[in-house]
mmCIF file as Biopython writes it, N, C-alpha, C and O atoms, coordinates in Angstrom:
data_model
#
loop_
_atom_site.group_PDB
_atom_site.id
_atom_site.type_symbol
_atom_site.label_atom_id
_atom_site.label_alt_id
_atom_site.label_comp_id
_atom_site.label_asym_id
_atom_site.label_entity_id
_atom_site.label_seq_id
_atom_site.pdbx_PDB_ins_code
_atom_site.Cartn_x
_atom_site.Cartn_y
_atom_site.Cartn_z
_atom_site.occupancy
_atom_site.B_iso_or_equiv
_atom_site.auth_seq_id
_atom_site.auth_asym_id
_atom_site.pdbx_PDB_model_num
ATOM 1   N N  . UNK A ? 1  ? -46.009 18.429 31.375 1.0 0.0 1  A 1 
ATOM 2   C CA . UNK A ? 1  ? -45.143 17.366 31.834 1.0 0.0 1  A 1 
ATOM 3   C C  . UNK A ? 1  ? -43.772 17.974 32.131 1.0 0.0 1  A 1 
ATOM 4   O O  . UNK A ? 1  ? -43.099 18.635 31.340 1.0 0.0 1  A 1 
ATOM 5   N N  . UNK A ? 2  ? -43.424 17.615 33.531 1.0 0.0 2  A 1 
ATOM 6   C CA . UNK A ? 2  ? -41.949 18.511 33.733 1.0 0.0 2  A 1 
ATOM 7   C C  . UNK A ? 2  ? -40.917 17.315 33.658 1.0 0.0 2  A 1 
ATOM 8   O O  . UNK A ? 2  ? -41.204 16.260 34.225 1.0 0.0 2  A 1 
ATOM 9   N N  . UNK A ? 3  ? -39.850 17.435 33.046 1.0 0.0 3  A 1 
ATOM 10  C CA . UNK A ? 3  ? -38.751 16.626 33.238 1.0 0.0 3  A 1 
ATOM 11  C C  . UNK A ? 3  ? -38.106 16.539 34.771 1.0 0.0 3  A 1 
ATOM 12  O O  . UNK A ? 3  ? -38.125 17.395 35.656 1.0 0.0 3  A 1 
ATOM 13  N N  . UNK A ? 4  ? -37.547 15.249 34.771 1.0 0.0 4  A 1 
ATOM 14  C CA . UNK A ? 4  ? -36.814 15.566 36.246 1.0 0.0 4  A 1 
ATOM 15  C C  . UNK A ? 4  ? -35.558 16.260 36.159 1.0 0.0 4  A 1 
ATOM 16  O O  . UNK A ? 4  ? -34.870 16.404 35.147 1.0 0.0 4  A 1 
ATOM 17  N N  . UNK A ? 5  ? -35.286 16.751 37.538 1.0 0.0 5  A 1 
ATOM 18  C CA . UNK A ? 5  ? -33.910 17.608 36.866 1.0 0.0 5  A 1 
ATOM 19  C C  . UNK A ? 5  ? -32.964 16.927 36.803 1.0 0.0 5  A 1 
ATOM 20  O O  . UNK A ? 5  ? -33.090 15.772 37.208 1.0 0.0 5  A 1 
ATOM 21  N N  . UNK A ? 6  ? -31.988 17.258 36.410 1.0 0.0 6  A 1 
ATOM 22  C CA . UNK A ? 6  ? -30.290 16.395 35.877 1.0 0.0 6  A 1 
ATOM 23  C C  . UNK A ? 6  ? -29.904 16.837 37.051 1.0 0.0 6  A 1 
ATOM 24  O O  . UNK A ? 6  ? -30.049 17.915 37.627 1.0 0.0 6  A 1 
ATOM 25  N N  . UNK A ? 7  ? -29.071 15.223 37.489 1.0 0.0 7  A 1 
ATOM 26  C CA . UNK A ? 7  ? -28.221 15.043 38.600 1.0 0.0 7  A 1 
ATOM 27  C C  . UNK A ? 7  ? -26.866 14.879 38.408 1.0 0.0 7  A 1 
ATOM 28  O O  . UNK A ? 7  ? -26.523 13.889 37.763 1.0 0.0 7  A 1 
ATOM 29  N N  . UNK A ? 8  ? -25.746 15.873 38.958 1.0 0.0 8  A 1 
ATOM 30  C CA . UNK A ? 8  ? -24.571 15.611 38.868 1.0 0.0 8  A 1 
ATOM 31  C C  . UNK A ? 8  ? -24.233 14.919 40.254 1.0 0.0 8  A 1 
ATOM 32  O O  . UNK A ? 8  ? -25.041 14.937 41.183 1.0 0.0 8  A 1 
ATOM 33  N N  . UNK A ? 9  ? -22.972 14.297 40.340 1.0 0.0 9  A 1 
ATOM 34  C CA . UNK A ? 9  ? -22.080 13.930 41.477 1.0 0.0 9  A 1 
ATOM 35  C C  . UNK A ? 9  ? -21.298 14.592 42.304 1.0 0.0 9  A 1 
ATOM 36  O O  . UNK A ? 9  ? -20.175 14.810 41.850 1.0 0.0 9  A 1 
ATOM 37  N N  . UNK A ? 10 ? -21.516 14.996 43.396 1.0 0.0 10 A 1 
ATOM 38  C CA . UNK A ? 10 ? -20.745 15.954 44.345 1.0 0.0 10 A 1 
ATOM 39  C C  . UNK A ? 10 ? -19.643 15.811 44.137 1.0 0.0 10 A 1 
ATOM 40  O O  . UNK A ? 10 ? -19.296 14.633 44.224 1.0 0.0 10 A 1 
ATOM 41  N N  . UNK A ? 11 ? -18.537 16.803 43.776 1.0 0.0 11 A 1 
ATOM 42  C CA . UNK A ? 11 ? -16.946 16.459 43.425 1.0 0.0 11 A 1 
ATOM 43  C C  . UNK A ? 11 ? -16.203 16.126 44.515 1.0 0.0 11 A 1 
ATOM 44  O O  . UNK A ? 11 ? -15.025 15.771 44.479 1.0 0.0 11 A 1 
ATOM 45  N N  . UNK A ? 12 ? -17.075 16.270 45.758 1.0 0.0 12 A 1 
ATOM 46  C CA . UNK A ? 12 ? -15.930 15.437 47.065 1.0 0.0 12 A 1 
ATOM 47  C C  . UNK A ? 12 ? -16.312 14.296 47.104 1.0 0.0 12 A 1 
ATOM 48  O O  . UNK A ? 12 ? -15.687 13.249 46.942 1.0 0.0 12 A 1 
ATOM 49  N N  . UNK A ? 13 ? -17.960 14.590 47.449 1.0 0.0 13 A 1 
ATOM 50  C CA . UNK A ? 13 ? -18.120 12.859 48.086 1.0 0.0 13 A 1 
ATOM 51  C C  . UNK A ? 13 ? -19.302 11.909 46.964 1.0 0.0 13 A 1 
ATOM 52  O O  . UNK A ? 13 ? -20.095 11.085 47.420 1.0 0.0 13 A 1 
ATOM 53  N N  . UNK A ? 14 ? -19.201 12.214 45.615 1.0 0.0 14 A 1 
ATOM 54  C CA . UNK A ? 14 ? -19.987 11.568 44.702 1.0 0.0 14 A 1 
ATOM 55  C C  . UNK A ? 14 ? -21.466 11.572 45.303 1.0 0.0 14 A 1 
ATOM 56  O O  . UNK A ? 14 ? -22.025 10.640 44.724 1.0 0.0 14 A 1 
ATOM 57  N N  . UNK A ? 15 ? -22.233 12.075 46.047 1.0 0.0 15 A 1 
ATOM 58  C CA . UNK A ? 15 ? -23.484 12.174 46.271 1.0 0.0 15 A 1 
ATOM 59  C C  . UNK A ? 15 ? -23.937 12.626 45.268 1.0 0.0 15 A 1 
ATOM 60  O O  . UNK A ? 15 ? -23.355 13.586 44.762 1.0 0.0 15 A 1 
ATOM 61  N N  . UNK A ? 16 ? -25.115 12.090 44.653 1.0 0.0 16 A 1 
ATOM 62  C CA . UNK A ? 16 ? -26.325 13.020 43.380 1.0 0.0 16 A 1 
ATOM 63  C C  . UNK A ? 16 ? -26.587 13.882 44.094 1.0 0.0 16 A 1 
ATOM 64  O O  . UNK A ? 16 ? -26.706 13.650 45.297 1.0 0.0 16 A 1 
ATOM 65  N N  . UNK A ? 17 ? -26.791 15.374 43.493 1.0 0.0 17 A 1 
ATOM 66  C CA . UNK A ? 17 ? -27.284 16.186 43.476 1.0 0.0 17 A 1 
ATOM 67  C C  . UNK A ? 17 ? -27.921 17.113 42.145 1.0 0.0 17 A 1 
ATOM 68  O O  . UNK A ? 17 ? -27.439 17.542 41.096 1.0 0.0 17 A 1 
ATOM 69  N N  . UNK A ? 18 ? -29.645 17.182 42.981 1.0 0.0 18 A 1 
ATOM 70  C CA . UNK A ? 18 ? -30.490 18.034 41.381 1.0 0.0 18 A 1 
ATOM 71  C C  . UNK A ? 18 ? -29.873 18.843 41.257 1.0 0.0 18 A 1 
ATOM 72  O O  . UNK A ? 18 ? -29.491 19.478 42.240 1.0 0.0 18 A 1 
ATOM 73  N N  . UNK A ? 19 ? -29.488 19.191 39.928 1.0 0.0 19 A 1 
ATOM 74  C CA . UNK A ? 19 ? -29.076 20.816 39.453 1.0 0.0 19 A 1 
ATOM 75  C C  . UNK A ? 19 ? -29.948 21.631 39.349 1.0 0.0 19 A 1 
ATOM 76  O O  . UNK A ? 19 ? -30.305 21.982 38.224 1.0 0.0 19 A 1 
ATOM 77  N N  . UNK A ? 20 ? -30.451 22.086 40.335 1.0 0.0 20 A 1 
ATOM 78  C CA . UNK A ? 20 ? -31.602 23.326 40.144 1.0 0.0 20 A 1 
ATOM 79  C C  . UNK A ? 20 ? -31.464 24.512 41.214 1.0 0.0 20 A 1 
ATOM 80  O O  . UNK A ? 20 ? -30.552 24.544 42.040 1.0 0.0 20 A 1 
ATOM 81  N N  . UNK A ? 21 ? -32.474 25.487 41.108 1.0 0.0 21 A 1 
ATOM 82  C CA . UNK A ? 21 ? -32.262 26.629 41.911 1.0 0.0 21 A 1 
ATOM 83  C C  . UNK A ? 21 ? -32.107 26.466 43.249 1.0 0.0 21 A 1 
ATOM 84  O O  . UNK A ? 21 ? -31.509 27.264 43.971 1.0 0.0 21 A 1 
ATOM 85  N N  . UNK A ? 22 ? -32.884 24.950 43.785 1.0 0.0 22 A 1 
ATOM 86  C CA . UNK A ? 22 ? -32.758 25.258 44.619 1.0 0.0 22 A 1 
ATOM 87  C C  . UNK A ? 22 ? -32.055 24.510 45.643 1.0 0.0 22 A 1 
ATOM 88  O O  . UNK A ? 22 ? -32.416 24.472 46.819 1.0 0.0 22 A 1 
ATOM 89  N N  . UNK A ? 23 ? -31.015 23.902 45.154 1.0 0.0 23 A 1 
ATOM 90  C CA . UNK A ? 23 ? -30.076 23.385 45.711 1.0 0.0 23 A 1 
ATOM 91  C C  . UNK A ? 23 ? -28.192 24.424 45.542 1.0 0.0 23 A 1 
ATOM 92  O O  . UNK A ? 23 ? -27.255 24.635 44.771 1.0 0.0 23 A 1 
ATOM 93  N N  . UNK A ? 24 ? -28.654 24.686 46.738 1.0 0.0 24 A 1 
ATOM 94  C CA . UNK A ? 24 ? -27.648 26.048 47.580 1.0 0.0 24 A 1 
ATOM 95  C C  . UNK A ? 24 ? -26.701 25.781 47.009 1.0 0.0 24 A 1 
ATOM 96  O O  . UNK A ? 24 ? -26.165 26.488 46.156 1.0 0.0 24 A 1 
ATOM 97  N N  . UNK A ? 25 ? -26.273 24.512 47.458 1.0 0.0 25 A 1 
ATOM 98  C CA . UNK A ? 25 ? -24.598 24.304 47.432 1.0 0.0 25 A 1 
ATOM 99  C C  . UNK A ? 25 ? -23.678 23.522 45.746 1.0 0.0 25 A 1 
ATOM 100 O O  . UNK A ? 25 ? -22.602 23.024 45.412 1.0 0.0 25 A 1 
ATOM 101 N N  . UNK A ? 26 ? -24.834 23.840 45.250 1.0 0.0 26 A 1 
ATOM 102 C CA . UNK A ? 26 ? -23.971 22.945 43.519 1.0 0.0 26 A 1 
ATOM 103 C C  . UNK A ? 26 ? -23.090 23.311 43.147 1.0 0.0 26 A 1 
ATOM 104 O O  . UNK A ? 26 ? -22.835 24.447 43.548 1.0 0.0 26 A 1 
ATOM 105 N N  . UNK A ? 27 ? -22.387 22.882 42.492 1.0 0.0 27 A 1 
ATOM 106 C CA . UNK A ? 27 ? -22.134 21.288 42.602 1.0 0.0 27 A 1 
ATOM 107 C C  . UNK A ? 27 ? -22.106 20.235 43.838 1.0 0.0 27 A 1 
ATOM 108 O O  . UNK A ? 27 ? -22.440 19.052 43.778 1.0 0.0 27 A 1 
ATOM 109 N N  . UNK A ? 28 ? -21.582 21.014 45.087 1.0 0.0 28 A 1 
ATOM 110 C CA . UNK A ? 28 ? -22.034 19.901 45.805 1.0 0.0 28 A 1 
ATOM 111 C C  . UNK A ? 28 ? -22.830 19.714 46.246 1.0 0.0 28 A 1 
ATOM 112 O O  . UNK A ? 28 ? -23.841 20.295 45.851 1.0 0.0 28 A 1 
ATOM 113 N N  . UNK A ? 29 ? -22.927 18.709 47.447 1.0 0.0 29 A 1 
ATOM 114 C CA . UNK A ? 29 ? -24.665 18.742 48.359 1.0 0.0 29 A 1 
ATOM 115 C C  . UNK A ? 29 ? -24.247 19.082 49.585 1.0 0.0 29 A 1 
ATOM 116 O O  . UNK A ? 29 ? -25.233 18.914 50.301 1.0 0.0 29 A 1 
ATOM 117 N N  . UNK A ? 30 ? -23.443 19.425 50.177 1.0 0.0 30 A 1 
ATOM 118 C CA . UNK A ? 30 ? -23.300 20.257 51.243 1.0 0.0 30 A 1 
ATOM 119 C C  . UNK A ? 30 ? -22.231 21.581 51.231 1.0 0.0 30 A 1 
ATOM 120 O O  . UNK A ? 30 ? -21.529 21.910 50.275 1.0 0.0 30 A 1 
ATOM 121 N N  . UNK A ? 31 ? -22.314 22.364 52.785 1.0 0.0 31 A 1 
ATOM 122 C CA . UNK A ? 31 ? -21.501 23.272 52.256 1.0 0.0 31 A 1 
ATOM 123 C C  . UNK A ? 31 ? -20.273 22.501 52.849 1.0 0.0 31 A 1 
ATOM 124 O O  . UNK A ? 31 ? -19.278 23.219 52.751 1.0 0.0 31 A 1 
ATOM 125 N N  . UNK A ? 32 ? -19.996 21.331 53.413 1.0 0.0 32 A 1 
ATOM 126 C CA . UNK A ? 32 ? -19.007 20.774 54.050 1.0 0.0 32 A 1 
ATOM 127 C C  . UNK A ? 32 ? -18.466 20.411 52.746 1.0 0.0 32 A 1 
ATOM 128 O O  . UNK A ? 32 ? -17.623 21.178 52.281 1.0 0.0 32 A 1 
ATOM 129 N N  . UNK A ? 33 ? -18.765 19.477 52.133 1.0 0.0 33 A 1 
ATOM 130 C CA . UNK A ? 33 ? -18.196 19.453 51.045 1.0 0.0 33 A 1 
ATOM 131 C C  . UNK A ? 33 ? -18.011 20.479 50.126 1.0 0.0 33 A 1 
ATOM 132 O O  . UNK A ? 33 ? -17.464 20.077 49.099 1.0 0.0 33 A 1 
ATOM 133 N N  . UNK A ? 34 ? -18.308 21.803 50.138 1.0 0.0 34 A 1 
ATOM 134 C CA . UNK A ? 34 ? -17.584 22.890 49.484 1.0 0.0 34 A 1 
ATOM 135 C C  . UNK A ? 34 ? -16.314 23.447 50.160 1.0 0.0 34 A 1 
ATOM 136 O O  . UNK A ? 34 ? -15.294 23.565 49.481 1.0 0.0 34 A 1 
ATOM 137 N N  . UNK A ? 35 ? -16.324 23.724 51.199 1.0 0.0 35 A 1 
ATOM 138 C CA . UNK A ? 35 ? -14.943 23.755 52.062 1.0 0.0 35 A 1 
ATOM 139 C C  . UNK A ? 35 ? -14.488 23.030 52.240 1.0 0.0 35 A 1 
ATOM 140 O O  . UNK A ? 35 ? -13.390 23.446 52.609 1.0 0.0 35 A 1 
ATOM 141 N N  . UNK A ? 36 ? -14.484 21.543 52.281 1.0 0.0 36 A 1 
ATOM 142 C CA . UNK A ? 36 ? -13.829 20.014 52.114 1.0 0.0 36 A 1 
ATOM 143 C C  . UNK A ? 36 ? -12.551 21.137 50.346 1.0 0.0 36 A 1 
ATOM 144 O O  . UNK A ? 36 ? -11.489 21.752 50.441 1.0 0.0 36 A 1 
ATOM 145 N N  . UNK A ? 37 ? -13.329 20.893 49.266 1.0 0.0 37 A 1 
ATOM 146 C CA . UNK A ? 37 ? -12.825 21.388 48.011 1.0 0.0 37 A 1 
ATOM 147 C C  . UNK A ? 37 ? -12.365 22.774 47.667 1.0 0.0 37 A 1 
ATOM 148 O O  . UNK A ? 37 ? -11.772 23.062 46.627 1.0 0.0 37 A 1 
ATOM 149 N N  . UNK A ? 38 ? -12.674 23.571 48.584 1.0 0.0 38 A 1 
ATOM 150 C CA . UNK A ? 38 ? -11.557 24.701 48.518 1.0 0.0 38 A 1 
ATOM 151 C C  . UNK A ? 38 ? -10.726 24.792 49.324 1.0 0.0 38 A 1 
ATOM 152 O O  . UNK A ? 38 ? -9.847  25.639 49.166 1.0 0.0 38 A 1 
ATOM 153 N N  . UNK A ? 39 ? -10.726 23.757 50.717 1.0 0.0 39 A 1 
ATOM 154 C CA . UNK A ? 39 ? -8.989  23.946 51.442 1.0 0.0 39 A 1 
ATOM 155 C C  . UNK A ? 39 ? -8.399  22.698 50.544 1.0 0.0 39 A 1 
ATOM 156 O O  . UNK A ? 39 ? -7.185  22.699 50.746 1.0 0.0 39 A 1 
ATOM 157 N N  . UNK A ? 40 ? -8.670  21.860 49.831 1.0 0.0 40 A 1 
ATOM 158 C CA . UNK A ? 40 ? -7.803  20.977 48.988 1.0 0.0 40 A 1 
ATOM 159 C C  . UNK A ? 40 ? -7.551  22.403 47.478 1.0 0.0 40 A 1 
ATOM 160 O O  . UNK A ? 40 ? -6.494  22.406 46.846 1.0 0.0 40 A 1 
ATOM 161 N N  . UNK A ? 41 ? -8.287  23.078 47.272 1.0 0.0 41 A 1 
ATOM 162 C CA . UNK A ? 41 ? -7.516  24.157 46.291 1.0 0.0 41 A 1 
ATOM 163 C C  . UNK A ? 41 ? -6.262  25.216 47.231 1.0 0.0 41 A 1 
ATOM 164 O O  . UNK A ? 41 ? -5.162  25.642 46.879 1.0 0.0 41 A 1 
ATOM 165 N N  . UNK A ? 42 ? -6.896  25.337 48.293 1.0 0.0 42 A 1 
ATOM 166 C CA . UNK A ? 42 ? -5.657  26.222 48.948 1.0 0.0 42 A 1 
ATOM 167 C C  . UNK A ? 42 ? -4.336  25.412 49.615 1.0 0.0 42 A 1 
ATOM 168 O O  . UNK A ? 42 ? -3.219  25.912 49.476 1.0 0.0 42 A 1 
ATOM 169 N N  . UNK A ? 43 ? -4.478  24.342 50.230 1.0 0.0 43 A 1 
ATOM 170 C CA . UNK A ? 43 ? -3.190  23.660 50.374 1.0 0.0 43 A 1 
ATOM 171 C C  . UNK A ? 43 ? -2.752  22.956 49.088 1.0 0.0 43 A 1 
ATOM 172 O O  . UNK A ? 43 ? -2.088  21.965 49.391 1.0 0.0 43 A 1 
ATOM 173 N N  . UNK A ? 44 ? -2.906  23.132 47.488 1.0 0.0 44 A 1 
ATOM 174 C CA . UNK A ? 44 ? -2.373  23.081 46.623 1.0 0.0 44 A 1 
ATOM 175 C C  . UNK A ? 44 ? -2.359  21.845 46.174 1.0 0.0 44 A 1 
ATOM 176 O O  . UNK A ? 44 ? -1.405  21.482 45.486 1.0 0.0 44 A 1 
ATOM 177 N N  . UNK A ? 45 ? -3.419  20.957 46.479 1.0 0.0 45 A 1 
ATOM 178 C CA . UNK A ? 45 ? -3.874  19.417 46.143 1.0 0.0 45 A 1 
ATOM 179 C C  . UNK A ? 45 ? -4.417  19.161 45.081 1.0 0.0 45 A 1 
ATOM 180 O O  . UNK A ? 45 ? -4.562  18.008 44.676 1.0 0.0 45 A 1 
ATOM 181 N N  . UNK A ? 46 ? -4.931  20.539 44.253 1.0 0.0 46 A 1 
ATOM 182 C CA . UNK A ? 46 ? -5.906  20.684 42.954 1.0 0.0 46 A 1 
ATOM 183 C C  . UNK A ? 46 ? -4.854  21.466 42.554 1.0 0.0 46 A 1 
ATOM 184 O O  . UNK A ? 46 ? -4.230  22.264 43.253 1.0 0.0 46 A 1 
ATOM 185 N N  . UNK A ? 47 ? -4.682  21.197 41.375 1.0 0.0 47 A 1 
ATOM 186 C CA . UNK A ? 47 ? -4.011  22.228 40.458 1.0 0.0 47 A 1 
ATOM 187 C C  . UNK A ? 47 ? -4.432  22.346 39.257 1.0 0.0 47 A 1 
ATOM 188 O O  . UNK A ? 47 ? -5.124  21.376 38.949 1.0 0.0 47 A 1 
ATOM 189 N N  . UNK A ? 48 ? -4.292  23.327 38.198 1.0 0.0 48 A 1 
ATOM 190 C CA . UNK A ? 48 ? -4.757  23.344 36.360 1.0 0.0 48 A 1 
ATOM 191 C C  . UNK A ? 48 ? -3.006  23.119 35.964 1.0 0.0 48 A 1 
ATOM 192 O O  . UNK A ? 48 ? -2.034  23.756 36.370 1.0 0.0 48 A 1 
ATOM 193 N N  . UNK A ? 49 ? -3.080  22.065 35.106 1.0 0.0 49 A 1 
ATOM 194 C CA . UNK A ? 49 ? -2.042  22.274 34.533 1.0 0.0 49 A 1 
ATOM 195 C C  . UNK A ? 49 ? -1.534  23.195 33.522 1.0 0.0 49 A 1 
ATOM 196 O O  . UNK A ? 49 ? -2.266  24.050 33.025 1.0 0.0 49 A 1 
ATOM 197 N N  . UNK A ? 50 ? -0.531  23.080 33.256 1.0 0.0 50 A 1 
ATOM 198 C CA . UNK A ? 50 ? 0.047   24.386 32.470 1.0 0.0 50 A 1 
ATOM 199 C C  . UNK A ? 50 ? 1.972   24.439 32.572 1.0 0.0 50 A 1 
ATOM 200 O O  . UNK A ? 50 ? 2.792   23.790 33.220 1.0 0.0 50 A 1 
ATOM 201 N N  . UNK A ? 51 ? 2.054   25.336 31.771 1.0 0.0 51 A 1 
ATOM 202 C CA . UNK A ? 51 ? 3.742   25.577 31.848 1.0 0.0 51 A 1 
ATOM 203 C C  . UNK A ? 51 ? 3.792   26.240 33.262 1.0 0.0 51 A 1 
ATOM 204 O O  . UNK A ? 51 ? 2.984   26.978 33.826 1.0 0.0 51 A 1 
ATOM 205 N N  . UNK A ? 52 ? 5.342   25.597 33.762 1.0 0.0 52 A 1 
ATOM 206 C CA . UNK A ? 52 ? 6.109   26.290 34.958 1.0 0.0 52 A 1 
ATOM 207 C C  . UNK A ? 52 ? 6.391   27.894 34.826 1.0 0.0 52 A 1 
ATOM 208 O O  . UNK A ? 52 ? 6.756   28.436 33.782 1.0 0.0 52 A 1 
ATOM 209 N N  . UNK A ? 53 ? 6.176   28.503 35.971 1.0 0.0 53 A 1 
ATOM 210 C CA . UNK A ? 53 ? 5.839   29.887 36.369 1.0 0.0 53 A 1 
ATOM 211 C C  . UNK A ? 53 ? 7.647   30.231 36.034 1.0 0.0 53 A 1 
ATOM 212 O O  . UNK A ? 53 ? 8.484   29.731 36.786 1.0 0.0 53 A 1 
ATOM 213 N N  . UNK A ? 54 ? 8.005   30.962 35.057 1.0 0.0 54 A 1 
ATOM 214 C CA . UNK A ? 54 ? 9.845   31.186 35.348 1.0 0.0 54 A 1 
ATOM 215 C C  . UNK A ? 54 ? 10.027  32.180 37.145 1.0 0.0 54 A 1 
ATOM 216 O O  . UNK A ? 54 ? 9.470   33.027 37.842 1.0 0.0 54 A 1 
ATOM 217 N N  . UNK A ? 55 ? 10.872  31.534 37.107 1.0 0.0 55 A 1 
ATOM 218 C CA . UNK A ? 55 ? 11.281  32.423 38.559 1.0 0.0 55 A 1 
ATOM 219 C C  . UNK A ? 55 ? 11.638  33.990 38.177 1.0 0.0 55 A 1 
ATOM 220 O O  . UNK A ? 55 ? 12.308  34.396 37.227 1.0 0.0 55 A 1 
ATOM 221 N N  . UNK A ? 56 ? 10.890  34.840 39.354 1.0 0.0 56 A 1 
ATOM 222 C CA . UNK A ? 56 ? 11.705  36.036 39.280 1.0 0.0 56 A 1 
ATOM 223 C C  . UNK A ? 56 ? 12.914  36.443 40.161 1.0 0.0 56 A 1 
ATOM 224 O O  . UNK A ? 56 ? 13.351  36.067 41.249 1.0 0.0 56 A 1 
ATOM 225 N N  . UNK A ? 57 ? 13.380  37.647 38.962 1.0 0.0 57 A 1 
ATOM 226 C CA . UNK A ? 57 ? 14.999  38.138 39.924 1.0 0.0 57 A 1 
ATOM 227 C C  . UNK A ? 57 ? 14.730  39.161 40.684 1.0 0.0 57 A 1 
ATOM 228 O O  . UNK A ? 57 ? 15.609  39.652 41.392 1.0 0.0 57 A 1 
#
């Protein structure tokens, strides 16, 4: 008896997607939505919080 696999939510567009081998793009379900979520990490829309960077001299 195989379990079904565990479905997470695409972090752009909430689509289920199986977590398994053979879904390419996981977390998401496309690769649009993977480049959708790394130009929102590169134009600086995602951030980790944390302490301010001190300026250098």
């Amino acid at each position: 008896m195989s379990e079904a696999p565990i479905e997470v939510a695409c972090p752009t567009c909430g689509k289920p997607v199986p977590w398994t081998a053979q879904s390419q793009w996981r977390p998401f379900c496309s690769e649009r939505c993977r480049l959708i979520d790394l130009g929102e990490w590169l134009s600086e829309e995602h951030r980790i919080p944390g302490d301010p960077v001190p300026p250098e001299h």
